[in-house]
C-alpha positions as a Markdown table, in Angstrom:
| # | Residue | x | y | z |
|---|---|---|---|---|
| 1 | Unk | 64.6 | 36.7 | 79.3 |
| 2 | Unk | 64.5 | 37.0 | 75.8 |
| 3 | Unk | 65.0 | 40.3 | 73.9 |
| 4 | Unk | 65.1 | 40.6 | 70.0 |
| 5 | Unk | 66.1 | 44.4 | 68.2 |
| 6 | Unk | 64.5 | 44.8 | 64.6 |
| 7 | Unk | 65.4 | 47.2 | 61.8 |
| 8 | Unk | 69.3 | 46.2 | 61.9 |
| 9 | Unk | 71.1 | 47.2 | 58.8 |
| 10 | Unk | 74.4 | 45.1 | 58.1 |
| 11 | Unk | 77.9 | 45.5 | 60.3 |
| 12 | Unk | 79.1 | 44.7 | 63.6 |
| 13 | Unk | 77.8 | 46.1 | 66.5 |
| 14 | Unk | 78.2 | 45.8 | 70.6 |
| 15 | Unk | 76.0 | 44.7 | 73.2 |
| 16 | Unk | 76.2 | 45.4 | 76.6 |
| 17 | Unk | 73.9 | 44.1 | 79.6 |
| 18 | Unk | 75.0 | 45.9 | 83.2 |
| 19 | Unk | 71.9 | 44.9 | 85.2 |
| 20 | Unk | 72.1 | 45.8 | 88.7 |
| 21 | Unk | 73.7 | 42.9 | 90.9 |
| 22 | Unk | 75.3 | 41.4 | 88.2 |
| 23 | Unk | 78.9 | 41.5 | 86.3 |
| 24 | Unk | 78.7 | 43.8 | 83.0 |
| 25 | Unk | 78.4 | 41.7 | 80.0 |
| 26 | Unk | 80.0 | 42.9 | 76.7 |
| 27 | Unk | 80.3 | 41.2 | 73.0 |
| 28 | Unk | 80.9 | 42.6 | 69.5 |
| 29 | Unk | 78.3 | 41.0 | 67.2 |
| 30 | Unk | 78.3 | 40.7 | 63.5 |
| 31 | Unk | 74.9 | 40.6 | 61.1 |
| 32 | Unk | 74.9 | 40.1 | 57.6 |
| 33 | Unk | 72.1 | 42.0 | 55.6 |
| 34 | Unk | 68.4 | 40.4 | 55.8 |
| 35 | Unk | 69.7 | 37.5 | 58.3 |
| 36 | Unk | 69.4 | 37.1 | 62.3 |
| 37 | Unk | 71.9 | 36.8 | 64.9 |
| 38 | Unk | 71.3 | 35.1 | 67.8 |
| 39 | Unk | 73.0 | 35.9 | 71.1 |
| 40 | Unk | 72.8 | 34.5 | 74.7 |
| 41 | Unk | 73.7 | 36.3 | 77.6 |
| 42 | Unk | 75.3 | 34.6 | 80.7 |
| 43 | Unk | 75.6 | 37.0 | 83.8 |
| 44 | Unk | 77.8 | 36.1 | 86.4 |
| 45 | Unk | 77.2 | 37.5 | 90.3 |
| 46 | Unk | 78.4 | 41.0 | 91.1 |
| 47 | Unk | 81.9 | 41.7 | 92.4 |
| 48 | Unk | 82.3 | 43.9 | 95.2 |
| 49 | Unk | 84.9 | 45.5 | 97.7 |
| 50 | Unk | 84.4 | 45.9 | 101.2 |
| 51 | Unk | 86.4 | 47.0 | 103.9 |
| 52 | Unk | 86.8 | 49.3 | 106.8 |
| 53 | Unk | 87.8 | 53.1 | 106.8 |
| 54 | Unk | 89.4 | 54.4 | 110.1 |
| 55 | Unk | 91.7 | 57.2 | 111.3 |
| 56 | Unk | 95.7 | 56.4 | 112.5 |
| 57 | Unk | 94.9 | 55.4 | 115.8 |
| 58 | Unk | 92.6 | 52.5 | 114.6 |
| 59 | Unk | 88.8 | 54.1 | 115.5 |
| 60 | Unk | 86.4 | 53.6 | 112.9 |
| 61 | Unk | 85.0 | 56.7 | 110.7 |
| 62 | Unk | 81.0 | 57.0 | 109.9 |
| 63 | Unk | 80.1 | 58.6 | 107.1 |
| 64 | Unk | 83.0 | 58.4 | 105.1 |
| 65 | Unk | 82.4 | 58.8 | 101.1 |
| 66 | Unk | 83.6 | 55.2 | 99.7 |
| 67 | Unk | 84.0 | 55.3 | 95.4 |
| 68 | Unk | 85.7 | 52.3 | 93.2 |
| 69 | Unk | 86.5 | 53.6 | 89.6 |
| 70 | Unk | 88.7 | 52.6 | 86.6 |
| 71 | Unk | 87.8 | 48.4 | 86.6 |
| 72 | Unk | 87.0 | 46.8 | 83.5 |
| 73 | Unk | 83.7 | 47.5 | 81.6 |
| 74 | Unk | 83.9 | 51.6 | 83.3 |
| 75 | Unk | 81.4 | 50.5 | 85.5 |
| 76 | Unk | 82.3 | 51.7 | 88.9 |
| 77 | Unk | 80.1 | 52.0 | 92.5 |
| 78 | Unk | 80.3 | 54.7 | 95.6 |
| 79 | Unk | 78.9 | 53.9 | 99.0 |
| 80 | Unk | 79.3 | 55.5 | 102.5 |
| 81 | Unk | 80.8 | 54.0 | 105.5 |
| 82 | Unk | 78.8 | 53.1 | 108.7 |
| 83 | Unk | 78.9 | 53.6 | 112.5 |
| 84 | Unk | 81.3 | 50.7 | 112.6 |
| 85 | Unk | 83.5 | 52.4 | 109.3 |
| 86 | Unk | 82.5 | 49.2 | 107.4 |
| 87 | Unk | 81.7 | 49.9 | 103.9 |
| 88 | Unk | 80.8 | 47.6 | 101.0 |
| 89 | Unk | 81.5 | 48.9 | 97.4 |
| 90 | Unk | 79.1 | 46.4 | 95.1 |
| 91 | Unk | 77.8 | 45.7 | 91.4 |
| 92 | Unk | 81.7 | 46.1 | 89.9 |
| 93 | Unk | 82.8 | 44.5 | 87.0 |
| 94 | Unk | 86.2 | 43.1 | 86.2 |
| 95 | Unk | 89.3 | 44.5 | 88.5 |
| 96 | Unk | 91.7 | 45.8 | 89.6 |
| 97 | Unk | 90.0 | 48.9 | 91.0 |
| 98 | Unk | 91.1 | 51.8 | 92.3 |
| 99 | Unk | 89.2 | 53.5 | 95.7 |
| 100 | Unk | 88.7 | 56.3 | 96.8 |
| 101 | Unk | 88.0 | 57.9 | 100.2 |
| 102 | Unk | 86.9 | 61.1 | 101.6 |
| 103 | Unk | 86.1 | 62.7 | 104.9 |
| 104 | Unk | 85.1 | 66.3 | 106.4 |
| 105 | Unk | 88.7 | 66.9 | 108.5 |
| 106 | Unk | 91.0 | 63.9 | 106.9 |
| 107 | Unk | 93.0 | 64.0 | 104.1 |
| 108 | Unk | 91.4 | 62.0 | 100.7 |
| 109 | Unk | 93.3 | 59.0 | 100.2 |
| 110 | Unk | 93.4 | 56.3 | 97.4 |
| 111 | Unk | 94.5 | 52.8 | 97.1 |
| 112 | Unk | 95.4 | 51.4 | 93.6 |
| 113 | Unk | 94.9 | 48.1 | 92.4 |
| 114 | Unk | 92.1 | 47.1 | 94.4 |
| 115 | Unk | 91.2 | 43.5 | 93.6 |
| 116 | Unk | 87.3 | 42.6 | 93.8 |
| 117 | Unk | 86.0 | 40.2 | 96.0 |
| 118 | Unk | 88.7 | 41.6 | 98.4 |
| 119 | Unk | 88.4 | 43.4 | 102.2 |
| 120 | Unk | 90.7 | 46.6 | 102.5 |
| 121 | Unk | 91.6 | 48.6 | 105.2 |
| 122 | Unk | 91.6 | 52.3 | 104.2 |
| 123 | Unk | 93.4 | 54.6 | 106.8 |
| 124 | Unk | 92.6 | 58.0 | 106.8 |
| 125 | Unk | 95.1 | 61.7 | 108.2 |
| 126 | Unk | 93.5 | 64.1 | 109.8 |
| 127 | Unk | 93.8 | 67.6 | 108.2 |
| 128 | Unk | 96.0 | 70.4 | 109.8 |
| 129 | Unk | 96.4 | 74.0 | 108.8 |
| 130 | Unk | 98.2 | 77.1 | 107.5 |
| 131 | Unk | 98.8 | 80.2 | 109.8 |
| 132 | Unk | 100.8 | 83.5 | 109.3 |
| 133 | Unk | 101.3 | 87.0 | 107.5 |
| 134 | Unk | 102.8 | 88.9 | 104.3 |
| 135 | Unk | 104.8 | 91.7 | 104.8 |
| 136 | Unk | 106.7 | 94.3 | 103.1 |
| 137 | Unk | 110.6 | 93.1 | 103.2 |
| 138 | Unk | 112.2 | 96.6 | 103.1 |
| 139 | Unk | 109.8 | 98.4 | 105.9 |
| 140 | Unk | 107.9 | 95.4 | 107.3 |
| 141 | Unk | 104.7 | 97.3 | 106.5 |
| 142 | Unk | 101.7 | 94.4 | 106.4 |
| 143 | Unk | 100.4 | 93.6 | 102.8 |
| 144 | Unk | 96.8 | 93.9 | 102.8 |
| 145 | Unk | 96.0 | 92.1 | 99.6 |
| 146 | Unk | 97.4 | 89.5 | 98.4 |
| 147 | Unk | 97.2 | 85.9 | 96.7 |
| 148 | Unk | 98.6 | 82.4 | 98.2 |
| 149 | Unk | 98.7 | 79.2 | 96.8 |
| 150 | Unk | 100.3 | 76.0 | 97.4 |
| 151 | Unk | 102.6 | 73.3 | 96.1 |
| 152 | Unk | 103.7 | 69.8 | 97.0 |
| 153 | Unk | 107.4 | 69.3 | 97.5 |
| 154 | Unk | 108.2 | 65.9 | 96.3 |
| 155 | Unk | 110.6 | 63.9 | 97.9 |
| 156 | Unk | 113.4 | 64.9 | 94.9 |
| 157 | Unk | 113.0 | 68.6 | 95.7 |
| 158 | Unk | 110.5 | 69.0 | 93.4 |
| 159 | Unk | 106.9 | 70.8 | 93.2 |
| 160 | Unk | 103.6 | 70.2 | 91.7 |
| 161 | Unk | 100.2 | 71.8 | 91.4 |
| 162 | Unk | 96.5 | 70.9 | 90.9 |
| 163 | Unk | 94.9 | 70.6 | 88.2 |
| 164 | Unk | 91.9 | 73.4 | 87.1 |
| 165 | Unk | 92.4 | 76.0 | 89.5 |
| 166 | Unk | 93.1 | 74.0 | 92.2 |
| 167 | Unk | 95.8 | 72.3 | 94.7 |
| 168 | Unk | 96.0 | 68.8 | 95.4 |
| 169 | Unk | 97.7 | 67.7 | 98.7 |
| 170 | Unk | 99.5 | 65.0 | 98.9 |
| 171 | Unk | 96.5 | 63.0 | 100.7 |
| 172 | Unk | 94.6 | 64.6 | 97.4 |
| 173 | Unk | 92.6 | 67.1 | 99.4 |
| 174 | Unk | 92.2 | 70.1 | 97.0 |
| 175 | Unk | 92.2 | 73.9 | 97.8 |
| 176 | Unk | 91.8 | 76.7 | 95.3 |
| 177 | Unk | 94.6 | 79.4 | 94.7 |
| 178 | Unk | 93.0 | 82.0 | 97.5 |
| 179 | Unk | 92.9 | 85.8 | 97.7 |
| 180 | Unk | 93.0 | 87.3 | 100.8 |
| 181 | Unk | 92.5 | 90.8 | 102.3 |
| 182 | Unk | 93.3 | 91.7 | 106.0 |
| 183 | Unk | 94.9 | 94.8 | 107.5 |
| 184 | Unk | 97.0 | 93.0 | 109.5 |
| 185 | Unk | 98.6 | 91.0 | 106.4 |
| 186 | Unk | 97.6 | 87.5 | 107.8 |
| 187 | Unk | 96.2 | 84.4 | 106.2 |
| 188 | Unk | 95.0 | 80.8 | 107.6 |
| 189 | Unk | 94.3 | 77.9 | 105.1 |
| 190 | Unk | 92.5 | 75.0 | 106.7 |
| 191 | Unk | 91.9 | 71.7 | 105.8 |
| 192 | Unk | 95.4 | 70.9 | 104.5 |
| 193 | Unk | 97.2 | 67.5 | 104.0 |
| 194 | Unk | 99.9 | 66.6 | 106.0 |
| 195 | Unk | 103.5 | 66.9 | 104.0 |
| 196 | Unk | 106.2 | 69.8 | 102.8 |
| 197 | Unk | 104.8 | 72.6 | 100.8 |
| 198 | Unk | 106.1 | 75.3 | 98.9 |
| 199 | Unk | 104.0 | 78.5 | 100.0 |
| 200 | Unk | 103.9 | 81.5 | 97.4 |
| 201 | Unk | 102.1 | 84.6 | 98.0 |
| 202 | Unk | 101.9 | 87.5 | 95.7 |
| 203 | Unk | 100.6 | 90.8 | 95.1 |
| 204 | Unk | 100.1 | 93.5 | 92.9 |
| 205 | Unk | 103.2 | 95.7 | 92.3 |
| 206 | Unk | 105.6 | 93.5 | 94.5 |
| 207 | Unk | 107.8 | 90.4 | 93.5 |
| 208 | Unk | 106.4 | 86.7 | 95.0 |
| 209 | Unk | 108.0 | 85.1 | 97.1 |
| 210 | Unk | 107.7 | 81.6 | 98.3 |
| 211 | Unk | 108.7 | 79.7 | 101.7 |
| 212 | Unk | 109.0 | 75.9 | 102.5 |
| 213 | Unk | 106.3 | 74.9 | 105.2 |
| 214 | Unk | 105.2 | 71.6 | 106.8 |
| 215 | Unk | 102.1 | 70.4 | 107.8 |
| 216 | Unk | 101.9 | 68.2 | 110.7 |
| 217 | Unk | 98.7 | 65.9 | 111.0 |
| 218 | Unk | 95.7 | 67.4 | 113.2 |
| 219 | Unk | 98.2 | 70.6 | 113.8 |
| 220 | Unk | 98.4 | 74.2 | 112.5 |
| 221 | Unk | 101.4 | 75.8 | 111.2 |
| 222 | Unk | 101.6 | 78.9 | 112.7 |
| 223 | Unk | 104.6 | 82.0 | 112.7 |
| 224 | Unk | 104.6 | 82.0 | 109.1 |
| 225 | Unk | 106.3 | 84.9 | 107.4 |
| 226 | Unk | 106.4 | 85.7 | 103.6 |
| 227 | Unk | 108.4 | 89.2 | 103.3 |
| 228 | Unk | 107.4 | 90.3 | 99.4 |
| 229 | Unk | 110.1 | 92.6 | 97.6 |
| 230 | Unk | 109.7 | 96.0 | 95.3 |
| 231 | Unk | 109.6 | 94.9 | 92.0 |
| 232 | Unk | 107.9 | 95.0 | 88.4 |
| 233 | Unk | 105.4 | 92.3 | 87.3 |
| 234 | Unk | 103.4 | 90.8 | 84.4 |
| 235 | Unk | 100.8 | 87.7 | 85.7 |
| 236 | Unk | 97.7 | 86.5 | 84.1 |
| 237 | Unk | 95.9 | 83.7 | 83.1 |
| 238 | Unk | 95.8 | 81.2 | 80.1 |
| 239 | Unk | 93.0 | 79.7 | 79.0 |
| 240 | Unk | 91.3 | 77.6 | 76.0 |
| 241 | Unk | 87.5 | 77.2 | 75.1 |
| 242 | Unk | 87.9 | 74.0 | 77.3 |
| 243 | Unk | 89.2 | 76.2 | 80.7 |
| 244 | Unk | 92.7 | 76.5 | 82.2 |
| 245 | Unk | 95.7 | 75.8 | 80.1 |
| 246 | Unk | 99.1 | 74.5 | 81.5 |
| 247 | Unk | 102.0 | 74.1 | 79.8 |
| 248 | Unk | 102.1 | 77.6 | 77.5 |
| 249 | Unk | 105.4 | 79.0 | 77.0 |
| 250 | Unk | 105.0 | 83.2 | 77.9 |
| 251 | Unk | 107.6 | 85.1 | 77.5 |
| 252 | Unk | 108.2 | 89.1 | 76.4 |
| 253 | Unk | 109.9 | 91.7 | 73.7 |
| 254 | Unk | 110.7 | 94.9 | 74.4 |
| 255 | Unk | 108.7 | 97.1 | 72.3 |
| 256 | Unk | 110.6 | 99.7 | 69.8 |
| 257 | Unk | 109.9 | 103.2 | 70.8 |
| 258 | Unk | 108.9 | 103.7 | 66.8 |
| 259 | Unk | 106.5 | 101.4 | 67.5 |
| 260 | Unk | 105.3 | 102.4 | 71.1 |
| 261 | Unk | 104.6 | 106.1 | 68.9 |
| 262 | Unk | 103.1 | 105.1 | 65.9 |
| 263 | Unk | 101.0 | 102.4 | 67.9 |
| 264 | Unk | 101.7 | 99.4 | 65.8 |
| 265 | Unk | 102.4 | 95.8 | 66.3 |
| 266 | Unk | 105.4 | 93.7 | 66.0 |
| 267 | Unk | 106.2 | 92.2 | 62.4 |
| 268 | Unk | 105.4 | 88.5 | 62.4 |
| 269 | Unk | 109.1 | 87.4 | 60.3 |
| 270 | Unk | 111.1 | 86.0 | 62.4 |
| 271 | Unk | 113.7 | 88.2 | 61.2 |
| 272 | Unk | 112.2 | 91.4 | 62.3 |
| 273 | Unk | 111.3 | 90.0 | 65.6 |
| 274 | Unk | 112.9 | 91.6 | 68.3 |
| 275 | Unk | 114.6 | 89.2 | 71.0 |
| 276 | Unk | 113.1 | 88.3 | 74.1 |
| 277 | Unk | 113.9 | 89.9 | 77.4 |
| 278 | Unk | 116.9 | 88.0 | 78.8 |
| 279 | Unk | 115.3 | 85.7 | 81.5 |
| 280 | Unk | 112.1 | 87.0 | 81.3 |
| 281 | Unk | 110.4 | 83.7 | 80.6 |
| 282 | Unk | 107.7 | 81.3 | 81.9 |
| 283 | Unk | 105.0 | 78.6 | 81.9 |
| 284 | Unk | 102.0 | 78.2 | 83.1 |
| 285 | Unk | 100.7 | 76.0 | 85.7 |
| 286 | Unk | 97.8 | 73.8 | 85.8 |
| 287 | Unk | 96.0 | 76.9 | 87.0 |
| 288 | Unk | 96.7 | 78.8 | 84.2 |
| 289 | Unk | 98.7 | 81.0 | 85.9 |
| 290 | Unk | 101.5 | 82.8 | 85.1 |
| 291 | Unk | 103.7 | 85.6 | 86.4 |
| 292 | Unk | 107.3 | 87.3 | 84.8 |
| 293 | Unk | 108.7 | 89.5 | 87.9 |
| 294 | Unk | 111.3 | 91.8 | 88.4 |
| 295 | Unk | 110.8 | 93.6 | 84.7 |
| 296 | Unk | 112.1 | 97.2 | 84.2 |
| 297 | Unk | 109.8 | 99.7 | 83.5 |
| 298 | Unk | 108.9 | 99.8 | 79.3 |
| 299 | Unk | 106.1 | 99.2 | 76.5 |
| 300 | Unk | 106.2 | 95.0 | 76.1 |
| 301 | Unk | 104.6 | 92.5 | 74.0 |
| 302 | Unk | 103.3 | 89.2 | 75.8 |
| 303 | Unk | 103.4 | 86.4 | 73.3 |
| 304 | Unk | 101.9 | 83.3 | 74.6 |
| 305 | Unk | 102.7 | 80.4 | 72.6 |
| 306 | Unk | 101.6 | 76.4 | 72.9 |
| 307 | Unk | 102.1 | 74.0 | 70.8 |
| 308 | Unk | 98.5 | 73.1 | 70.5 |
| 309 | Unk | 97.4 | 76.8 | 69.7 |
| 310 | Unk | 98.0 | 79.6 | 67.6 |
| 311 | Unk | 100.4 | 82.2 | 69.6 |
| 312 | Unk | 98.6 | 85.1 | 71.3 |
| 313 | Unk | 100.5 | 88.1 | 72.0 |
| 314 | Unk | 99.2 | 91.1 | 74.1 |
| 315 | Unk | 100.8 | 94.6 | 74.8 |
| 316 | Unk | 101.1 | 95.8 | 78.0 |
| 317 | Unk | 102.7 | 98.8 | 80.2 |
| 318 | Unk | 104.9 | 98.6 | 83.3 |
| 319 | Unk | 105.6 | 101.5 | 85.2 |
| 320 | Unk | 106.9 | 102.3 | 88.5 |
């Protein structure tokens, strides 16, 4: 069991030994110049987390996809859950732990500060659904195209998205933001977590408009009506090198009609910069997203600002 690296200049460095079965071992290690260290190694058993996965009325799921993650010394395991739900999670390191669980129709769920050399019971909600149709307000005339996406309402009112292009439920199942085209204006979203939503669907030329909807466990919501309203709209994405970015502040001038002529661009003083169209100001989400509705026609300037970046702005047109 002995092991012996050569060629070492002077400093500290650390050794790890995460042999399969075993805890991970760490230590920091200092060598002088032109001397040895010596070092012994003292692995201790594996840890492990077992338990059972089952749905709400108590019968066991097979092939359920187990993963412990976050312990001490990042070393983390994933396993699947048998004919009797029992799974075992093995070769962890330190805890606490958090786990994981997913499975086709049910809802992912987590539990934090999973203790190893522990059994857990991880309960599982079936999935339910999403049913209805956009409309026109004024006419009732079906939308044909047209985007939906989803929020979690909180239980202080308030919402939240998902994180690169995509919604988490509040049993962590994850949908991305969907574009749908039907002549009859209707939409279905499976595969949804059971809780309160905020439901927003969109579409080129015509304001959003979101309704409250709740999913109930195994069942679809169905009779689901968004009526969208005549308006003017600016939406588009944010993004870095690194994908999706949330958090920019968007917002827009009103263009001079000097400028709109002689085609130039705003003047970068702050003094000469024109003010920003009362209320006509955003973020956006996790998904990049954003949208400024229920603009006037005119010339405009989009200027996209986030702390972390250099402002961006972009000149667009809005007509009726």
């Amino acid at each position: 069991g002995r092991t012996r690296f050569a060629g070492l200049e002077g400093g500290t460095y650390a050794v790890t030994c995460a042999p399969e079965t075993y805890q991970p071992f760490a230590a920091r290690v200092t060598l002088a110049e032109e001397h040895e260290a010596g070092l012994d190694i003292v692995l201790l058993p594996e840890n492990a987390i077992a338990g059972i996965v089952s749905d709400r009325d108590g019968m066991p799921l097979e092939g359920a996809e187990l993963s412990a993650f976050g312990g001490e010394g990042g070393r983390g395991s994933s396993a699947m859950s048998d004919a009797n739900g029992w799974f075992r999670l093995g070769s962890l390191g330190e805890g606490p732990y958090t786990v994981r669980a997913r499975c086709e129709g049910f809802a992912e769920a987590s539990l934090a500060e999973v203790k190893v050399d522990s059994e857990i019971a991880v309960v599982l909600a079936r999935t339910g659904g999403i049913r209805g149709i956009v409309l026109l307000a004024r006419t009732g005339e079906r939308v044909t195209s047209f985007r939906v996406r989803l929020s979690v309402v909180r239980a202080d009112g308030s919402q939240e998205d998902g994180g690169r292009g995509r919604f988490r439920g509040p049993g962590g199942g994850m949908f991305f933001p969907r574009e749908f085209s039907s002549p009859d204006g209707s939409f279905e979203i499976d595969g949804v977590a059971p809780g309160t939503y905020s439901l927003e669907a969109a579409a080129e030329g015509l304001s959003g408009r979101q309704v409250t909807v709740t999913v109930v466990e195994g069942e679809l919501a169905e009779g689901i009506v968004v009526p969208l309203e005549d308006g003017l709209s600016v939406a588009g994405y944010v993004t870095s090198k690194r994908g999706p970015l949330a958090g920019a502040e968007v917002y827009v001038v009103a263009v001079p009609r000097d400028e709109r002529r002689a085609g130039r661009t705003p003047e970068k003083t702050a003094a000469a910069a024109p003010a920003r169209l009362e209320k006509a100001v955003t973020y956006s989400d996790e998904t990049g997203v954003f949208s400024l509705r229920e603009l006037p026609p005119g010339t405009y300037d989009v200027i996209v600002h986030h702390p972390d970046f250099l402002p961006e702005t972009r000149r667009v047109e809005i007509r009726d």
